[in-house]
C-alpha positions as CSV (number, residue, x, y, z in Angstrom):
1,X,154.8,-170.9,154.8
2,X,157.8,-171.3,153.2
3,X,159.0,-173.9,154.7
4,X,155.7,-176.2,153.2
5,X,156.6,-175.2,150.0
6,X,160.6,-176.6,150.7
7,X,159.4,-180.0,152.2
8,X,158.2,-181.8,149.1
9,X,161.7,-180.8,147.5
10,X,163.7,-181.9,150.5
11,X,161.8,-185.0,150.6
12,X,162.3,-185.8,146.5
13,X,165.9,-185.4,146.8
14,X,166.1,-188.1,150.2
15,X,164.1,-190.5,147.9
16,X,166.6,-190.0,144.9
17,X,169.4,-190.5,147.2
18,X,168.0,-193.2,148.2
19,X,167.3,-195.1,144.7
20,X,169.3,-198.1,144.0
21,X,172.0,-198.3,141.3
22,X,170.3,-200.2,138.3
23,X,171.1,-203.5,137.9
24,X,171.9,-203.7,134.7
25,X,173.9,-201.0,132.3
26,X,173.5,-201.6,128.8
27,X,172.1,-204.9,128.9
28,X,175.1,-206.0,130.5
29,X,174.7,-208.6,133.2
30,X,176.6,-206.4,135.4
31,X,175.1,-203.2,136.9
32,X,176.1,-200.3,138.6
33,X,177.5,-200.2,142.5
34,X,176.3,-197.4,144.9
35,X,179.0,-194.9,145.8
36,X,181.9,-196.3,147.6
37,X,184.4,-194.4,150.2
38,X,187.3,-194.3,150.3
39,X,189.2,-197.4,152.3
40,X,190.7,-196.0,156.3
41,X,194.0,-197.2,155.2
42,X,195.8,-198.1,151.4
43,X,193.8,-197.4,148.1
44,X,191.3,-198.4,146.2
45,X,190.7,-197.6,142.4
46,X,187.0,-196.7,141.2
47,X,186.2,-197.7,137.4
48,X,183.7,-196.2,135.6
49,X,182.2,-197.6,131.9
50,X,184.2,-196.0,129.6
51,X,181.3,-196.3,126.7
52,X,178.2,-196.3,126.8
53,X,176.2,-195.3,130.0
54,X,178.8,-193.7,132.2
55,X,178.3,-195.5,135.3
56,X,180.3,-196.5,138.7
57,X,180.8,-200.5,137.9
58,X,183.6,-202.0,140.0
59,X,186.0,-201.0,143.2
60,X,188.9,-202.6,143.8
61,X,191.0,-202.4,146.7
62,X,194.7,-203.0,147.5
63,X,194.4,-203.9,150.9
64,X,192.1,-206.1,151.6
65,X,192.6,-207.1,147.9
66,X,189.4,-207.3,146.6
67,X,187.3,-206.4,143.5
68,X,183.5,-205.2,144.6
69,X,181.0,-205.3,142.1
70,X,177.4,-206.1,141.1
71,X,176.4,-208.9,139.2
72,X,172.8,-209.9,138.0
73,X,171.7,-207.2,141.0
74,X,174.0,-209.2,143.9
75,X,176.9,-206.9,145.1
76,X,180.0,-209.8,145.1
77,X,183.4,-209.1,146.3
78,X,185.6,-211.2,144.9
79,X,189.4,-211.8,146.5
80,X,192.6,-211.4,144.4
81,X,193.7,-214.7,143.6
82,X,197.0,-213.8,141.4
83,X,198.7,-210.4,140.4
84,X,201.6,-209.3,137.6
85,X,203.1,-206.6,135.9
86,X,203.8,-203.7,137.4
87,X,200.4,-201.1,138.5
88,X,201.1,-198.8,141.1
89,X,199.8,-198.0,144.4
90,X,199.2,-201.5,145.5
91,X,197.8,-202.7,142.2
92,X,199.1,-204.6,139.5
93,X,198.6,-204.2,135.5
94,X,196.6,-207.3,135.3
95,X,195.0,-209.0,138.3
96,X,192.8,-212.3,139.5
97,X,189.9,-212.3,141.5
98,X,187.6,-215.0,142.5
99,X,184.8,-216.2,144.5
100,X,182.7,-219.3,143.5
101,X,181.9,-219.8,140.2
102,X,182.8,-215.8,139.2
103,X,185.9,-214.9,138.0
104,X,186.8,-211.4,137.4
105,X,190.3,-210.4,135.5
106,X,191.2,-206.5,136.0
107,X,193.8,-205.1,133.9
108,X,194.4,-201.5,134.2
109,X,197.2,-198.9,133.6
110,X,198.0,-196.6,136.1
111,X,199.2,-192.9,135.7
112,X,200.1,-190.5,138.1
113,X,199.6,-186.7,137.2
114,X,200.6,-183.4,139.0
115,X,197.1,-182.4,139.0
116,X,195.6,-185.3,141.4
117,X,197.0,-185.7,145.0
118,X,196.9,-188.9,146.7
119,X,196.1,-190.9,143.6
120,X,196.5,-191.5,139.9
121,X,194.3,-191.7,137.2
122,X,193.3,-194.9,135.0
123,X,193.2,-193.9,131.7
124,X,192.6,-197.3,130.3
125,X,191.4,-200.2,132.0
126,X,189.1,-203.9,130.6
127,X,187.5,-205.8,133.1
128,X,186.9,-209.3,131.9
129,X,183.9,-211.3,134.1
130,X,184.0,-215.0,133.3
131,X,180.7,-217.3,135.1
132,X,180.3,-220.7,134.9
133,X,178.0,-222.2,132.0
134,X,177.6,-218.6,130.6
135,X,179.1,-216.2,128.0
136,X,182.2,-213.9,129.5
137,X,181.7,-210.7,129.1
138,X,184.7,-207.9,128.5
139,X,183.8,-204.1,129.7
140,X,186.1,-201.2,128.5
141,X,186.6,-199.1,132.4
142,X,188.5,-196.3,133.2
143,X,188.9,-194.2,136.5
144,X,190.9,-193.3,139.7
145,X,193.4,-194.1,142.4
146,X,191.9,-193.1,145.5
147,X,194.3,-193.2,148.6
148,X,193.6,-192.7,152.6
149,X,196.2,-189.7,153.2
């Protein structure tokens, strides 16, 4: 009997799981991605909004360098097309990414603290989305270094 009562409640949480990431935050054109792993090799860092709705916006890898994120409900990965300044942990301070007619420009500061292992945090970070024949848009991020130990 009690296991009737659990069911509905098992089944609410698969369906919640399950929900996509909204596809827009804010009225942004850019929306949310679903939750990312962590790459088998290197690192990636995972930005979140840092106003606003606090949500999981962009991923971006060192190796394969790429920036993964959702635009207008399309998840895009966009390849690094130029780097400079010094980052950290395969990143740069300010890096170029671009596929088509989407240009993304990540610049981030990276800081390692005794508290996180295998990683550093972002404490400040813009993410500038340029597309052809519309307005740019620039996002204040923040988040964390993930790396594969």
């Amino acid at each position: 009997m009690k296991l009737f009562a659990i069911l509905p409640l098992l089944f609410a949480g698969a369906a919640s799981a399950q929900t996509p990431p909204p596809a827009s935050i804010d009225g942004l054109p850019i929306g949310a991605i679903p939750t990312q792993a962590l790459p088998a090799t290197g690192c990636a860092a995972f930005l979140w909004t840092a106003s606003g709705t606090r949500a999981l916006v962009a991923m971006a890898s060192a190796d394969p360098a790429r920036l993964r994120l959702s635009i207008g409900g399309t998840m895009t990965d966009l390849p690094r097309t130029e780097q400079r300044d010094a980052g950290g942990f395969g990143f740069a301070g300010t890096t170029h990414y671009q596929a088509g007619d989407v240009t993304a420009v990540l610049t981030m500061s990276i800081e390692t603290r005794g508290d996180l292992k295998d990683g550093a945090a972002i404490p400040e970070a813009t993410l500038r989305i340029d597309r052809a024949s519309q307005d740019s848009i620039i996002i204040p991020v923040a988040g964390l270094v993930g790396c594969a130990s």
